[in-house]
C-alpha positions in Angstrom: -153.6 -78.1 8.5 -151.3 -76.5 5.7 -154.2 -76.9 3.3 -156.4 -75.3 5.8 -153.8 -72.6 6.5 -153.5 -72.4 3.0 -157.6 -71.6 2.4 -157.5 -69.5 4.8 -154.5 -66.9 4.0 -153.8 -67.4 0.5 -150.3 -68.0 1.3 -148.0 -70.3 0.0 -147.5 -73.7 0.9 -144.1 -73.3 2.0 -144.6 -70.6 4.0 -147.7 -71.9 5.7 -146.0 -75.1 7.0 -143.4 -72.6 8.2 -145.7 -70.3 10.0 -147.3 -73.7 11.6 -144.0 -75.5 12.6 -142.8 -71.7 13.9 -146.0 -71.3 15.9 -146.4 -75.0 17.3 -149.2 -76.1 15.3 -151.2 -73.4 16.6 -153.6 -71.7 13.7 -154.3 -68.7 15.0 -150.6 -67.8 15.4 -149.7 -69.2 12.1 -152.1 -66.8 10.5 -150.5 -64.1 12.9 -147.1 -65.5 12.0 -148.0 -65.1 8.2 -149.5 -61.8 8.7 -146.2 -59.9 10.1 -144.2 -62.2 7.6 -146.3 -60.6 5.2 -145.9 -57.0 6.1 -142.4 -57.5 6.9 -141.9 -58.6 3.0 -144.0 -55.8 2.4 -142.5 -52.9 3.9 -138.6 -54.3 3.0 -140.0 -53.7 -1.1 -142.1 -50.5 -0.3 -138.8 -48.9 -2.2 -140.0 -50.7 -5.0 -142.4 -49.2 -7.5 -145.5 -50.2 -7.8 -145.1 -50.3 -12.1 -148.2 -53.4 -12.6 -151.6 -53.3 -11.8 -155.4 -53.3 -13.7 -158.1 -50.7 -14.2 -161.2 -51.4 -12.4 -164.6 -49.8 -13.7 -168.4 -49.4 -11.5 -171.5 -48.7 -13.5 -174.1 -48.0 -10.8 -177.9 -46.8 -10.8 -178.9 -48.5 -14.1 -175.9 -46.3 -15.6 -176.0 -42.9 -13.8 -172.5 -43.3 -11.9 -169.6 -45.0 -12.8 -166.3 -45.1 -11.8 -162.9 -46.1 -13.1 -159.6 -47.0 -10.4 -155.7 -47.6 -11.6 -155.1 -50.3 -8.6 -150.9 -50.6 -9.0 -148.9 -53.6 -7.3 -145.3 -54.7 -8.0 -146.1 -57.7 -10.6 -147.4 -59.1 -13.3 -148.3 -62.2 -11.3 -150.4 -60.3 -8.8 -152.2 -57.7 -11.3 -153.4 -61.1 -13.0 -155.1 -62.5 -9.5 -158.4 -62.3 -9.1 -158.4 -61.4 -5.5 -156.4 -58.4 -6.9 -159.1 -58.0 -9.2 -161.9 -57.8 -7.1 -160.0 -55.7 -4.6 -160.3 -52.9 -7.8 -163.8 -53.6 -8.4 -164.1 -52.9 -4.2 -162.5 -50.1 -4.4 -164.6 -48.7 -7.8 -167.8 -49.3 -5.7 -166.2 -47.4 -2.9 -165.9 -44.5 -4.9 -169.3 -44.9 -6.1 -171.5 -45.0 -3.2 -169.0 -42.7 -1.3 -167.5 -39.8 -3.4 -164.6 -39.2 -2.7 -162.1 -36.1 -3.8 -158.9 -37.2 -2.7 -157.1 -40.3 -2.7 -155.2 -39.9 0.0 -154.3 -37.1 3.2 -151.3 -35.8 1.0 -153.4 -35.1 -2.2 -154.9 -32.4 -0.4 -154.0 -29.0 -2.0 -152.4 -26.8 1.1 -155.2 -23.8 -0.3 -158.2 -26.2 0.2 -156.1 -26.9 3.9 -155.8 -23.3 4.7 -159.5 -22.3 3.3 -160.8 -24.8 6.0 -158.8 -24.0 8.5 -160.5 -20.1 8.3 -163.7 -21.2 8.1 -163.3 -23.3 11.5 -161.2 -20.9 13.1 -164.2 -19.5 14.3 -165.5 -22.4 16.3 -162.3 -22.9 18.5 -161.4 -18.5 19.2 -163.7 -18.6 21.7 -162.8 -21.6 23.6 -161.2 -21.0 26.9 -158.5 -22.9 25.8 -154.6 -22.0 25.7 -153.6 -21.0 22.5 -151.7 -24.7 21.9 -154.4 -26.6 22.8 -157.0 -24.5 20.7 -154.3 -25.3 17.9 -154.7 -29.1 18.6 -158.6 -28.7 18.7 -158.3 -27.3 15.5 -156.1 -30.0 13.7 -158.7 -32.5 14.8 -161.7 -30.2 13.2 -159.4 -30.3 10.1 -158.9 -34.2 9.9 -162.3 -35.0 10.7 -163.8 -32.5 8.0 -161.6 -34.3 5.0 -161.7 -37.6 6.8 -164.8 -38.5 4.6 -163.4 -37.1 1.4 -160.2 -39.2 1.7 -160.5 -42.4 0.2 -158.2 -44.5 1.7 -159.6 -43.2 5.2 -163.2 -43.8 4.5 -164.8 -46.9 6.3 -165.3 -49.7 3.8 -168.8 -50.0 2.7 -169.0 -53.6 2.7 -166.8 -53.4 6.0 -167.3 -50.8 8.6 -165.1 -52.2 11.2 -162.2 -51.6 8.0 -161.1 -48.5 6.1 -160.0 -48.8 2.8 -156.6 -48.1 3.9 -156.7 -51.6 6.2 -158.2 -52.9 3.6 -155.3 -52.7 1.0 -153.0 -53.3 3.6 -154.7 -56.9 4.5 -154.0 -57.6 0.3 -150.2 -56.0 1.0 -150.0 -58.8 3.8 -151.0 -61.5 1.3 -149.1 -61.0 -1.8 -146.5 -59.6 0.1 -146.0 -56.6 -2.1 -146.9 -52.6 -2.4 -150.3 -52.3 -3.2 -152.0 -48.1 -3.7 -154.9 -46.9 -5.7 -152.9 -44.6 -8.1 -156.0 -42.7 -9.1 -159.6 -43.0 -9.7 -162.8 -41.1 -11.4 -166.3 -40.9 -10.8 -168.8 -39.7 -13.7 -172.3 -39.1 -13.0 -175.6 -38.0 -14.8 -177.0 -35.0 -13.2 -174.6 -34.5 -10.3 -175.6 -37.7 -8.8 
């Protein structure tokens, strides 16, 4: 079962005959058990800095879009995995197929904020609506007009039931270490 555990989760071997002895030889909780372990580790090192990591490219369309992503993590170790690896290339496709300007809510520049903001101002004044909840009604106009420009709050194309966000959190809860796309670009011939 700690081989199978093992497969499954990418953890270590200690740690998986831990999270099996902890959950009773149950394998769903094991993976559970690994999975808060994993997030726990994570979130006591998210003071650390994220200094490692590779550069992913895309080509797409016989050469008419590619893209390039800095995917940082903590380590060496991890940069060097190829799970990490493909995680980049995931991500590069992403941002080919999906175009995305900003990486992630807090790259947004507070102009481009406020400019939308007026421009959808006009659908809520007329509302019958107190002036709080017209305010709230607007927030939610905001979010969902960037939430397809964000990246890390796009659904994952090879994933829809993920965002990209969920899905660099599930590699956070297997290396056990911060994981964030530090920036990306995407080139194309003829605005495509």
């Amino acid at each position: 079962m700690v081989k199978q555990l093992r497969d499954k989760t990418g953890a270590g071997m200690m740690d998986c005959k831990e999270a099996l002895t902890a959950s009773d030889g149950d394998f769903n909780k094991a993976i559970d058990y690994l999975r808060k372990k994993g997030m726990a580790a994570a979130t006591k090192r998210s003071s650390k800095a994220a200094k490692e990591g590779t550069i992913a490219s895309y080509i797409h369309m016989g050469g008419k879009i590619g893209v390039m992503v800095e995917l940082n993590c903590e380590t060496d170790f991890v940069a060097k995995n190829d799970e990490f690896k493909a995680l980049a290339y995931d991500i590069a496709m992403q941002v080919a197929a999906t175009s995305p300007e900003f990486n992630r809510k807090e790259n947004i520049p507070e102009e481009s904020i406020r400019a939308v903001r007026e421009m959808l101002l006009k659908d809520v004044a007329d509302l019958n609506k107190d002036e709080a909840m017209k305010e709230k009604i607007l927030d939610g106009k905001v979010d969902a007009y960037f939430k397809d420009k964000i990246l890390l709050e796009q659904p994952f194309i090879k994933d829809e039931t993920l965002t990209v966000k969920s899905l660099i959190e599930k590699s956070v809860q297997k290396f056990g270490e911060r994981i964030e796309v530090a920036r990306f670009s995407r080139f194309s011939v003829a605005g495509k």
